[in-house]
mmCIF file of the N, C-alpha and C atoms, coordinates in Angstrom:
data_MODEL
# 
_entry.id   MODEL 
# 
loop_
_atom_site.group_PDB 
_atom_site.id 
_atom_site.type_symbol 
_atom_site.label_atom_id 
_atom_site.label_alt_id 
_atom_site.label_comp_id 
_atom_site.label_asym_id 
_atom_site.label_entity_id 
_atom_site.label_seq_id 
_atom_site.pdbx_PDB_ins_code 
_atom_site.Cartn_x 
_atom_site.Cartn_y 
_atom_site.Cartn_z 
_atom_site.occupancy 
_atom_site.B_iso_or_equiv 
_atom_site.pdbx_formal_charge 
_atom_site.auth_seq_id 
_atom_site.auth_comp_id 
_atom_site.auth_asym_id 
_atom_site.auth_atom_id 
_atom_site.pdbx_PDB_model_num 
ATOM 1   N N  . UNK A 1 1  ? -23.755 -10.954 13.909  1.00 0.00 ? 1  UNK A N  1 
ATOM 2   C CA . UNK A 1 1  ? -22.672 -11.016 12.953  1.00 0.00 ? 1  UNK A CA 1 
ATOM 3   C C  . UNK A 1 1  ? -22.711 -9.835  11.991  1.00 0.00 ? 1  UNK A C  1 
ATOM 4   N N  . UNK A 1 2  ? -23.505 -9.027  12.282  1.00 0.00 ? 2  UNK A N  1 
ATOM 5   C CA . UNK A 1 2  ? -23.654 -8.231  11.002  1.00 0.00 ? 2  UNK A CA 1 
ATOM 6   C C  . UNK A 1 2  ? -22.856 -6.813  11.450  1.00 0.00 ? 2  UNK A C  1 
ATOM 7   N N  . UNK A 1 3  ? -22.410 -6.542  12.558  1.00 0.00 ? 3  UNK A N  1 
ATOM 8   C CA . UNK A 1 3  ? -21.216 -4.906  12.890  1.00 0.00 ? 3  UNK A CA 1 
ATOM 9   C C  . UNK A 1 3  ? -20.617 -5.710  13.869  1.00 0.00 ? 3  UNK A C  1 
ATOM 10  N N  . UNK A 1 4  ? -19.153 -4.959  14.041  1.00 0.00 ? 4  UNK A N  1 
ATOM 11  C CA . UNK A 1 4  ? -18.277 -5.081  14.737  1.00 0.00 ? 4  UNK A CA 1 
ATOM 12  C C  . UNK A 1 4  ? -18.439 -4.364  16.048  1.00 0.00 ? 4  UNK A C  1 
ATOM 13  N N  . UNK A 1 5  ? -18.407 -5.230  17.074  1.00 0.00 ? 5  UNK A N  1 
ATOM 14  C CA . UNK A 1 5  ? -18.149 -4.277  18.427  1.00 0.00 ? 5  UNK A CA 1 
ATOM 15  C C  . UNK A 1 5  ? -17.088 -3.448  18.610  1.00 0.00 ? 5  UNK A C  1 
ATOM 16  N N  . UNK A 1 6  ? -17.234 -2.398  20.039  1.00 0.00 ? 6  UNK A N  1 
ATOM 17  C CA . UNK A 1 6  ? -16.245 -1.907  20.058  1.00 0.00 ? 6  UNK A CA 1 
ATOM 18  C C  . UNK A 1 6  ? -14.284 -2.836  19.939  1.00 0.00 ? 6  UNK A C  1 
ATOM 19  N N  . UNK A 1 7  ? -14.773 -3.727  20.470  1.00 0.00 ? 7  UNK A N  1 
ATOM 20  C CA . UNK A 1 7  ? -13.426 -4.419  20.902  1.00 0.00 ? 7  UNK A CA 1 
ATOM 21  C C  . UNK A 1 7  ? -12.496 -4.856  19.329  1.00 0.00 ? 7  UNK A C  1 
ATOM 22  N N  . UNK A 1 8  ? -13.839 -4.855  18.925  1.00 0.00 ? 8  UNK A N  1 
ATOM 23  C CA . UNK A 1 8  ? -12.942 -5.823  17.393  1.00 0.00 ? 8  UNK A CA 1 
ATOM 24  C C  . UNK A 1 8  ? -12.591 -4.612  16.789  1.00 0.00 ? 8  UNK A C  1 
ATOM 25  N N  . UNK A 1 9  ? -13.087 -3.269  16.785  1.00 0.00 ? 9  UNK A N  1 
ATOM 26  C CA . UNK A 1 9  ? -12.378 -2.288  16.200  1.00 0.00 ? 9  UNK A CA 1 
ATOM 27  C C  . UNK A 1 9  ? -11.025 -1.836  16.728  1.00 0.00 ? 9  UNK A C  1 
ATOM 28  N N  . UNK A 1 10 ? -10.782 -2.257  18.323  1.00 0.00 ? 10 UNK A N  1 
ATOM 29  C CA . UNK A 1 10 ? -9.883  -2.032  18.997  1.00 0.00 ? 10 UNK A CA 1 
ATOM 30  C C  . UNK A 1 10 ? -8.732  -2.727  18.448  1.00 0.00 ? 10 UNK A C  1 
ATOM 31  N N  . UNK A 1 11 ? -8.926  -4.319  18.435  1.00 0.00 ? 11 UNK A N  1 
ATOM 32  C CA . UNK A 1 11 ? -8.110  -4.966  18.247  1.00 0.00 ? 11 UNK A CA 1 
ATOM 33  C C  . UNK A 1 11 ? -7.739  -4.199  16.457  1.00 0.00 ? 11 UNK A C  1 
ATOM 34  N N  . UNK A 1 12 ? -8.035  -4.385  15.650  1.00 0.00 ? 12 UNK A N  1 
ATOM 35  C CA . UNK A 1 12 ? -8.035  -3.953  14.313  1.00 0.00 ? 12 UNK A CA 1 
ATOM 36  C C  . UNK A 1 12 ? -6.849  -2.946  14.408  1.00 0.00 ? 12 UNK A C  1 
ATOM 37  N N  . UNK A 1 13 ? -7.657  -1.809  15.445  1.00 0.00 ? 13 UNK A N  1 
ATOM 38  C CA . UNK A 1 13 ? -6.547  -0.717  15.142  1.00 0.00 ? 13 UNK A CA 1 
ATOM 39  C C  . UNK A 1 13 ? -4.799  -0.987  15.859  1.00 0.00 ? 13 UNK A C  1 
ATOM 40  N N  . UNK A 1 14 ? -4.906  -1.601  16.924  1.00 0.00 ? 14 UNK A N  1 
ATOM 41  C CA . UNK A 1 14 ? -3.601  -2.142  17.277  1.00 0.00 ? 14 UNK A CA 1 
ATOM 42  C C  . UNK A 1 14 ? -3.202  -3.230  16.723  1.00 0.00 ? 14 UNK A C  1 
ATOM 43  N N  . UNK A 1 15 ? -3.426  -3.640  15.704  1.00 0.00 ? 15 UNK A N  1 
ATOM 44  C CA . UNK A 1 15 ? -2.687  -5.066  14.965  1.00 0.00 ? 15 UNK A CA 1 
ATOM 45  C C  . UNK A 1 15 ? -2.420  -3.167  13.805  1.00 0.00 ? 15 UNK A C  1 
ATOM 46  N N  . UNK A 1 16 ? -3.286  -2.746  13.466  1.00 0.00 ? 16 UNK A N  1 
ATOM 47  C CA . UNK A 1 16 ? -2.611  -1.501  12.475  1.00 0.00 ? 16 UNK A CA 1 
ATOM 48  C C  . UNK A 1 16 ? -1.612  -0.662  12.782  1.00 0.00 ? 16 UNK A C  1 
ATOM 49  N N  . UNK A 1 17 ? -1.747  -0.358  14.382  1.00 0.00 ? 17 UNK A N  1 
ATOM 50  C CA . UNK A 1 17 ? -0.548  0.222   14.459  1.00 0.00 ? 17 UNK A CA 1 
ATOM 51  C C  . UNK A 1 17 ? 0.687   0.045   14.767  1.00 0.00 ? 17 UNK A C  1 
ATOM 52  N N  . UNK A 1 18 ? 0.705   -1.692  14.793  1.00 0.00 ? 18 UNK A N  1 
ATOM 53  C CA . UNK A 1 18 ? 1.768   -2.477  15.076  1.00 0.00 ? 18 UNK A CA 1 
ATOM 54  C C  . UNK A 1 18 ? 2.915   -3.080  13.879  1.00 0.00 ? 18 UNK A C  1 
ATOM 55  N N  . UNK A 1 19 ? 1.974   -2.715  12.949  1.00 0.00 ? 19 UNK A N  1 
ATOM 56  C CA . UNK A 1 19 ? 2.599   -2.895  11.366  1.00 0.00 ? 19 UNK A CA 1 
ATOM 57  C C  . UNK A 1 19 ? 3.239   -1.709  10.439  1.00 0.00 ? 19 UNK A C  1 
ATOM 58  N N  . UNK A 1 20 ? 2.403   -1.128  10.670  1.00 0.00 ? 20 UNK A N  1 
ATOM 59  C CA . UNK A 1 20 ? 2.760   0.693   10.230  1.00 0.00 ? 20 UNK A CA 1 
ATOM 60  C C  . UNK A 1 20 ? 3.232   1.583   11.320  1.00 0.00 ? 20 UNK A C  1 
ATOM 61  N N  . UNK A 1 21 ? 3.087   1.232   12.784  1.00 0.00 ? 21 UNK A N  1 
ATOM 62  C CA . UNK A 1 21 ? 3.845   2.512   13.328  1.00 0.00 ? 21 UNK A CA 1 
ATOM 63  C C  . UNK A 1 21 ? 3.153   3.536   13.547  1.00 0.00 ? 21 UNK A C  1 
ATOM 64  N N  . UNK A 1 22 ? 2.639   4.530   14.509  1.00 0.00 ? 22 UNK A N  1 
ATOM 65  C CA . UNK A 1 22 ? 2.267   5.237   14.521  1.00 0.00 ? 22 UNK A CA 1 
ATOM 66  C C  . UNK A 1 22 ? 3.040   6.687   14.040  1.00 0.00 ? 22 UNK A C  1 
ATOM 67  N N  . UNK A 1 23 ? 3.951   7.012   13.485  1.00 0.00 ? 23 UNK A N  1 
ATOM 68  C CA . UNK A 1 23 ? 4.594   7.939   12.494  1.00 0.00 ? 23 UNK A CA 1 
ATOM 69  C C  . UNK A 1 23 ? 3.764   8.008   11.251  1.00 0.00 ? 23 UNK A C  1 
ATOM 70  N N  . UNK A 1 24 ? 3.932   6.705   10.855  1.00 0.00 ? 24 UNK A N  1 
ATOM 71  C CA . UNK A 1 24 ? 3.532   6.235   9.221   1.00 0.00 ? 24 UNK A CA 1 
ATOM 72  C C  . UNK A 1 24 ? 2.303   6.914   9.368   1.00 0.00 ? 24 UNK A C  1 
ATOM 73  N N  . UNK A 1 25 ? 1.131   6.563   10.265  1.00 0.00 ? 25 UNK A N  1 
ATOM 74  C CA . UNK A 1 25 ? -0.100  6.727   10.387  1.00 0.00 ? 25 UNK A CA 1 
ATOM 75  C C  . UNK A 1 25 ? -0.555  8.166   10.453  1.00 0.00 ? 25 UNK A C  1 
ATOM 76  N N  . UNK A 1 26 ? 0.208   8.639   10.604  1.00 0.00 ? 26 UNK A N  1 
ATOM 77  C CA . UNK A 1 26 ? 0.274   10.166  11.422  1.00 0.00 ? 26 UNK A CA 1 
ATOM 78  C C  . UNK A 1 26 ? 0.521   11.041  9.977   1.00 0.00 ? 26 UNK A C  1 
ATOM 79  N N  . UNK A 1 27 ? 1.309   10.564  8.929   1.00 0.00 ? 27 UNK A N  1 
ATOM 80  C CA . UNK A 1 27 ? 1.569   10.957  7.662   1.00 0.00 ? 27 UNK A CA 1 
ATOM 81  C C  . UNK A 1 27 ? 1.181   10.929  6.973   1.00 0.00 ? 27 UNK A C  1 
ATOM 82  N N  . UNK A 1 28 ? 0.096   9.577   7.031   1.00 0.00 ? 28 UNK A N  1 
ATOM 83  C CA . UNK A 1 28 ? -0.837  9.286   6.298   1.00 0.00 ? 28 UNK A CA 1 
ATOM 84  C C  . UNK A 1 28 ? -2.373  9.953   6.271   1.00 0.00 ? 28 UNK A C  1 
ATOM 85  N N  . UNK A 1 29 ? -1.883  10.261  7.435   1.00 0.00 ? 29 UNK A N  1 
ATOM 86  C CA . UNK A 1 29 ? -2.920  11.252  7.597   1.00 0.00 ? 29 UNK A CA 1 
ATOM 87  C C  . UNK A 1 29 ? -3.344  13.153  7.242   1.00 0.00 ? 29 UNK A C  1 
ATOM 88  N N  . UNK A 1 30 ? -1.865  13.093  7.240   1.00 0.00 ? 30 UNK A N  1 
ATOM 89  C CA . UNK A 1 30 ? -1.019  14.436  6.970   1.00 0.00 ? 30 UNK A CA 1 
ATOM 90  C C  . UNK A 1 30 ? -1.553  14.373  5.722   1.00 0.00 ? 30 UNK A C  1 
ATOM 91  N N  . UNK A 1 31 ? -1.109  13.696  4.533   1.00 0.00 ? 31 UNK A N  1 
ATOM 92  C CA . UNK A 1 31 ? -0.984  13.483  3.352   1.00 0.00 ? 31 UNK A CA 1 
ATOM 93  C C  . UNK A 1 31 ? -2.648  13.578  2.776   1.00 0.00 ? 31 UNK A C  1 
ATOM 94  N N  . UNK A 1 32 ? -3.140  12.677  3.175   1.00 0.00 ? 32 UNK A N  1 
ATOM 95  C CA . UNK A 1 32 ? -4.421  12.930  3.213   1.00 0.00 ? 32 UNK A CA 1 
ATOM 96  C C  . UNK A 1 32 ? -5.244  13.741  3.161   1.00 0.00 ? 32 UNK A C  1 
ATOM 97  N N  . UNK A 1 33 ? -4.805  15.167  4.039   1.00 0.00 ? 33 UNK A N  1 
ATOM 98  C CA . UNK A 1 33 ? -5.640  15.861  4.374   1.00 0.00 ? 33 UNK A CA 1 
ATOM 99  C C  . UNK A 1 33 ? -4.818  16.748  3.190   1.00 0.00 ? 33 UNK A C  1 
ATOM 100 N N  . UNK A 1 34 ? -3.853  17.034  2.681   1.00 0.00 ? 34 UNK A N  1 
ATOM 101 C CA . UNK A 1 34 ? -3.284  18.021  1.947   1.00 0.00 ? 34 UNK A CA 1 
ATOM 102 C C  . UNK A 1 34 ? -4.049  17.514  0.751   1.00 0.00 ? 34 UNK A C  1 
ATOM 103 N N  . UNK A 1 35 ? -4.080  16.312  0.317   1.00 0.00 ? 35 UNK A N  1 
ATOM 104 C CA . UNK A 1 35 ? -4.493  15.544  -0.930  1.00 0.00 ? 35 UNK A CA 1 
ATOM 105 C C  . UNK A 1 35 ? -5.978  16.651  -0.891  1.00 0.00 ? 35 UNK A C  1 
ATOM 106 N N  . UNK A 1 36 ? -7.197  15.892  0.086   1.00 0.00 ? 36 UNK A N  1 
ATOM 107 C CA . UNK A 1 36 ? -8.823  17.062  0.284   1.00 0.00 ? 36 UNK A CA 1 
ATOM 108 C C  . UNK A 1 36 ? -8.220  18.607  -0.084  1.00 0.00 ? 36 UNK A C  1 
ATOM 109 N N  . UNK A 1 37 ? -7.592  19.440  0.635   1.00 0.00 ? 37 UNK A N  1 
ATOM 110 C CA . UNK A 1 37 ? -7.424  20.521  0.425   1.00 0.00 ? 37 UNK A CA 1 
ATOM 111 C C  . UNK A 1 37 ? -7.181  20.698  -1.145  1.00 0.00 ? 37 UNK A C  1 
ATOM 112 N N  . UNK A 1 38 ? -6.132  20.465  -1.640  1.00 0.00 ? 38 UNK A N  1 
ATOM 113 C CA . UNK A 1 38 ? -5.780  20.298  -3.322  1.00 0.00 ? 38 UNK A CA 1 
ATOM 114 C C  . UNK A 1 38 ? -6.713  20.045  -3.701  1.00 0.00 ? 38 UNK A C  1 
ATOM 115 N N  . UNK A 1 39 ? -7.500  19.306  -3.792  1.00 0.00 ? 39 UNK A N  1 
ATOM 116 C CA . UNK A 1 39 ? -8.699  19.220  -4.305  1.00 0.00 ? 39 UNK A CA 1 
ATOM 117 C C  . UNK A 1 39 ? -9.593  20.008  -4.449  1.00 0.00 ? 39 UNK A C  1 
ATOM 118 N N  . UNK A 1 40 ? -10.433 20.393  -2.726  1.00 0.00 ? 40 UNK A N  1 
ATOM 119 C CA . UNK A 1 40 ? -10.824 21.266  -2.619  1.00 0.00 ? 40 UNK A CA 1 
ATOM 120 C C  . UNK A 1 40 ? -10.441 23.232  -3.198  1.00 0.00 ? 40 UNK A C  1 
ATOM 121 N N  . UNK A 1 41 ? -9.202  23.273  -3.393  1.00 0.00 ? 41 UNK A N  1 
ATOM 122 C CA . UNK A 1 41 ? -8.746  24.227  -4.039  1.00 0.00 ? 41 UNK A CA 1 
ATOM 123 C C  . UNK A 1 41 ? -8.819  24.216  -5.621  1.00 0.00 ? 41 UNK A C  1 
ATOM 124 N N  . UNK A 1 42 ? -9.158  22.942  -6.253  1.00 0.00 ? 42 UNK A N  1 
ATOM 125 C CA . UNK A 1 42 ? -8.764  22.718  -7.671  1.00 0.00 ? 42 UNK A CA 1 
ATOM 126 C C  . UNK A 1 42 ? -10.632 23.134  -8.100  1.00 0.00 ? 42 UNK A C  1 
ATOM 127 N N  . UNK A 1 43 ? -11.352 22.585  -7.362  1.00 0.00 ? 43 UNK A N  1 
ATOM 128 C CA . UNK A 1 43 ? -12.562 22.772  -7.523  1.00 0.00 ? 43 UNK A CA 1 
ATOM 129 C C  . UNK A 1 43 ? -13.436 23.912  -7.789  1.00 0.00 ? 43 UNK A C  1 
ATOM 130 N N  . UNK A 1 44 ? -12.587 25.326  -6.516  1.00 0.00 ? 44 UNK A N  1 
ATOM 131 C CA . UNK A 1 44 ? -12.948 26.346  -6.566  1.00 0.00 ? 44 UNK A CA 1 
ATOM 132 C C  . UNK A 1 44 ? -12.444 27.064  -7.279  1.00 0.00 ? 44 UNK A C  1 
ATOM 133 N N  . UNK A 1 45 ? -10.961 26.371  -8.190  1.00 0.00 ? 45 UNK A N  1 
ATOM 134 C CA . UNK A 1 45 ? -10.312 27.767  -8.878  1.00 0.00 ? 45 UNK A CA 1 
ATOM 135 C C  . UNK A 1 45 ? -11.024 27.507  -10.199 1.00 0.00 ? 45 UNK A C  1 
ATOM 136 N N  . UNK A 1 46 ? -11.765 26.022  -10.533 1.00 0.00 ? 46 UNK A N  1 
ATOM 137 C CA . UNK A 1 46 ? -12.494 25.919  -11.661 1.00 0.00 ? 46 UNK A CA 1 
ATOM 138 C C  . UNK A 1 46 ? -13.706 26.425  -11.864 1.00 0.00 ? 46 UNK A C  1 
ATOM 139 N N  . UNK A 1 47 ? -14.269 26.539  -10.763 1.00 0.00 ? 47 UNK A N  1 
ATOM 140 C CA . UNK A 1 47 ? -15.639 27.045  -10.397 1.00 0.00 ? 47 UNK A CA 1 
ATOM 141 C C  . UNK A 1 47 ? -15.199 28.957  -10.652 1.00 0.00 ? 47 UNK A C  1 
ATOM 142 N N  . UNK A 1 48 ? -14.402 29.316  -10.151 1.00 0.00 ? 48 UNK A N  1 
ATOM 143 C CA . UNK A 1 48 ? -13.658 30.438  -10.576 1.00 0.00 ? 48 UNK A CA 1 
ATOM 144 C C  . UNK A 1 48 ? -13.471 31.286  -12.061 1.00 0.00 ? 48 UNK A C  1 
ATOM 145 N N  . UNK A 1 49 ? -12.937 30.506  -12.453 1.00 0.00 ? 49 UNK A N  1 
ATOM 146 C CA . UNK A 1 49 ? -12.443 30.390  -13.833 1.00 0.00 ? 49 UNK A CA 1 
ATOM 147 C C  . UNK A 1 49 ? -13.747 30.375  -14.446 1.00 0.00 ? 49 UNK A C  1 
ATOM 148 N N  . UNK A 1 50 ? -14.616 29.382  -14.631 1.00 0.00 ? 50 UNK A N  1 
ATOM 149 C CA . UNK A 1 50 ? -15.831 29.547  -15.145 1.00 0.00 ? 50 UNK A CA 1 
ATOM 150 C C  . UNK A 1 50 ? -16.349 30.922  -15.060 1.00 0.00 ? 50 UNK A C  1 
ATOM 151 N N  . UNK A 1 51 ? -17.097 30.938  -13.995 1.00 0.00 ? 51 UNK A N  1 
ATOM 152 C CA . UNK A 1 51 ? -17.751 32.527  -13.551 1.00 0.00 ? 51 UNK A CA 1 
ATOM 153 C C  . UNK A 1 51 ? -16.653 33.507  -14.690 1.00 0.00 ? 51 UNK A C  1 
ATOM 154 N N  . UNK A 1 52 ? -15.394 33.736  -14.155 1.00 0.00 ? 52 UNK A N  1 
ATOM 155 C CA . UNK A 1 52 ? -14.604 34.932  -15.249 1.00 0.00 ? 52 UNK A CA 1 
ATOM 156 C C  . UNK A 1 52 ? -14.741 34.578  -16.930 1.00 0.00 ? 52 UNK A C  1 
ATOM 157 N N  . UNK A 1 53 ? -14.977 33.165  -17.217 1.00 0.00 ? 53 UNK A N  1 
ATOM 158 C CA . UNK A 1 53 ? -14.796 32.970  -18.667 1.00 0.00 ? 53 UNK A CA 1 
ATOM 159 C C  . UNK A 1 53 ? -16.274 33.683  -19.287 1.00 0.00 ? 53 UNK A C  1 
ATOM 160 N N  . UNK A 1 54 ? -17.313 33.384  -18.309 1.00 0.00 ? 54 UNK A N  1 
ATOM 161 C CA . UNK A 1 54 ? -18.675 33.885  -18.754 1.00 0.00 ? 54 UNK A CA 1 
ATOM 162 C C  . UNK A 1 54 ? -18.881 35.434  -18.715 1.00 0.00 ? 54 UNK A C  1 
ATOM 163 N N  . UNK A 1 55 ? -18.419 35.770  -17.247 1.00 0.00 ? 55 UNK A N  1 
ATOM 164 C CA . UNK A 1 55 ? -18.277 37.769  -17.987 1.00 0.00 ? 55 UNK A CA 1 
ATOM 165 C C  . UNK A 1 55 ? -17.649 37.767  -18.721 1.00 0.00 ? 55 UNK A C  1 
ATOM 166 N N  . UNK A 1 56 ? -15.849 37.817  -19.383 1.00 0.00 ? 56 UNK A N  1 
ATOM 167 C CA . UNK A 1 56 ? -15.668 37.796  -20.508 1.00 0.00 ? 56 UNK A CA 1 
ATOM 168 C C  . UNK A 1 56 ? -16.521 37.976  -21.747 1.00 0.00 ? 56 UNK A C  1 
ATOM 169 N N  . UNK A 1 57 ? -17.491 36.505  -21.724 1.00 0.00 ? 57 UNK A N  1 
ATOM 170 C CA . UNK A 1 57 ? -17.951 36.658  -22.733 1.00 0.00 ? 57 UNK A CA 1 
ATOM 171 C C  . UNK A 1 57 ? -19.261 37.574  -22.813 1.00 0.00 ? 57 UNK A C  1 
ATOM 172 N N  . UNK A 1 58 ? -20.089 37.590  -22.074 1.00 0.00 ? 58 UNK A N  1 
ATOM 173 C CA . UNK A 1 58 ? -20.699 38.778  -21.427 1.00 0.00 ? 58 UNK A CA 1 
ATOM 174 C C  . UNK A 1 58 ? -20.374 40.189  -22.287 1.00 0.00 ? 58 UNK A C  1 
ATOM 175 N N  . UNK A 1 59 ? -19.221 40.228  -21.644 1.00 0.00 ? 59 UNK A N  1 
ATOM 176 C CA . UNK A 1 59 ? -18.579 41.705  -22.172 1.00 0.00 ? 59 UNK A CA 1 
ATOM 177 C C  . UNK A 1 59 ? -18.321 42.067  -23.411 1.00 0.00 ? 59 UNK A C  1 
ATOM 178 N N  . UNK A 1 60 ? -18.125 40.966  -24.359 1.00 0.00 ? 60 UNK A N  1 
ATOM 179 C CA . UNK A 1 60 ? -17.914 41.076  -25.519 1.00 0.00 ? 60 UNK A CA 1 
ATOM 180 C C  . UNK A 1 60 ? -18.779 41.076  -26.477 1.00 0.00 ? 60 UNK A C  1 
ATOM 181 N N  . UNK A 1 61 ? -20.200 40.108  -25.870 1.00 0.00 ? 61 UNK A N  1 
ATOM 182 C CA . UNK A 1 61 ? -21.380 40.520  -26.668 1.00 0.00 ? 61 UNK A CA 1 
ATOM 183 C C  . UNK A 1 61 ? -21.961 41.590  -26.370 1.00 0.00 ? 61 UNK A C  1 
ATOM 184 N N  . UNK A 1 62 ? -21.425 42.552  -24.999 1.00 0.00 ? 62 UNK A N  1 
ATOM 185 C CA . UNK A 1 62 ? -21.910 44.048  -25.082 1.00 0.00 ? 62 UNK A CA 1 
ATOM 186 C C  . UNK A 1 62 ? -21.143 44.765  -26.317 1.00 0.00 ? 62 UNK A C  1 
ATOM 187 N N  . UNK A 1 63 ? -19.981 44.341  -25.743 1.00 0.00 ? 63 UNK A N  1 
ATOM 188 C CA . UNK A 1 63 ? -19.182 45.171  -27.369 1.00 0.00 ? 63 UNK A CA 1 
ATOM 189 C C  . UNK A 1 63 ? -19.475 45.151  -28.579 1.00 0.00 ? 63 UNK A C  1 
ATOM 190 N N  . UNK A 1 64 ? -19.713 43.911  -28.483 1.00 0.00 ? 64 UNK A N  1 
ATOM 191 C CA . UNK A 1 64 ? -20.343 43.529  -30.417 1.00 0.00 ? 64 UNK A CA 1 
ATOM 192 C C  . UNK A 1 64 ? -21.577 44.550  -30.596 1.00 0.00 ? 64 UNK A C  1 
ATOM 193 N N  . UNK A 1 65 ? -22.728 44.701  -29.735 1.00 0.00 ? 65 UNK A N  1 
ATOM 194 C CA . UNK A 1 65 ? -23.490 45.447  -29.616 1.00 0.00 ? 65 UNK A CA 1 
ATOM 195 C C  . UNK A 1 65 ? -23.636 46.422  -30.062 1.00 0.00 ? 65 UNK A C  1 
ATOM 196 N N  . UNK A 1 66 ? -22.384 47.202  -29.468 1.00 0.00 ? 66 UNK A N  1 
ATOM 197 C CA . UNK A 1 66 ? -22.927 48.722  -29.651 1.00 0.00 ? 66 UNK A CA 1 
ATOM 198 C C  . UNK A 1 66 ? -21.925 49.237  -30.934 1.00 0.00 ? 66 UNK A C  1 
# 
């Protein structure tokens, strides 16, 4: 009782795609994957941004410097 065999995952997914359609599913999947990417893009332009905010400042305590 403790995992599902193959069959019960079978059945699962055709009672799913009998309700939603395989379009829906297909979009949902679409959607999905744009959602990771956005993300993944939001992550690196912050990770980005950081790194430039720190030379910036970098640069300016050279300036103060001299």
């Amino acid at each position: 009782m403790g995992s599902f065999s193959i069959w019960h995952w079978l059945i699962v997914l055709v009672v799913v795609m009998l309700i939603f359609g395989t379009k829906k599913i297909s979009n949902m999947g679409s959607d999905l994957g744009k959602a990771v990417k956005g993300f993944k893009d939001g992550v690196k332009g912050d990770e980005e941004k950081a790194a430039a905010d720190k030379a910036t400042i970098d640069v300016e305590a050279k300036e103060k410097k001299s």
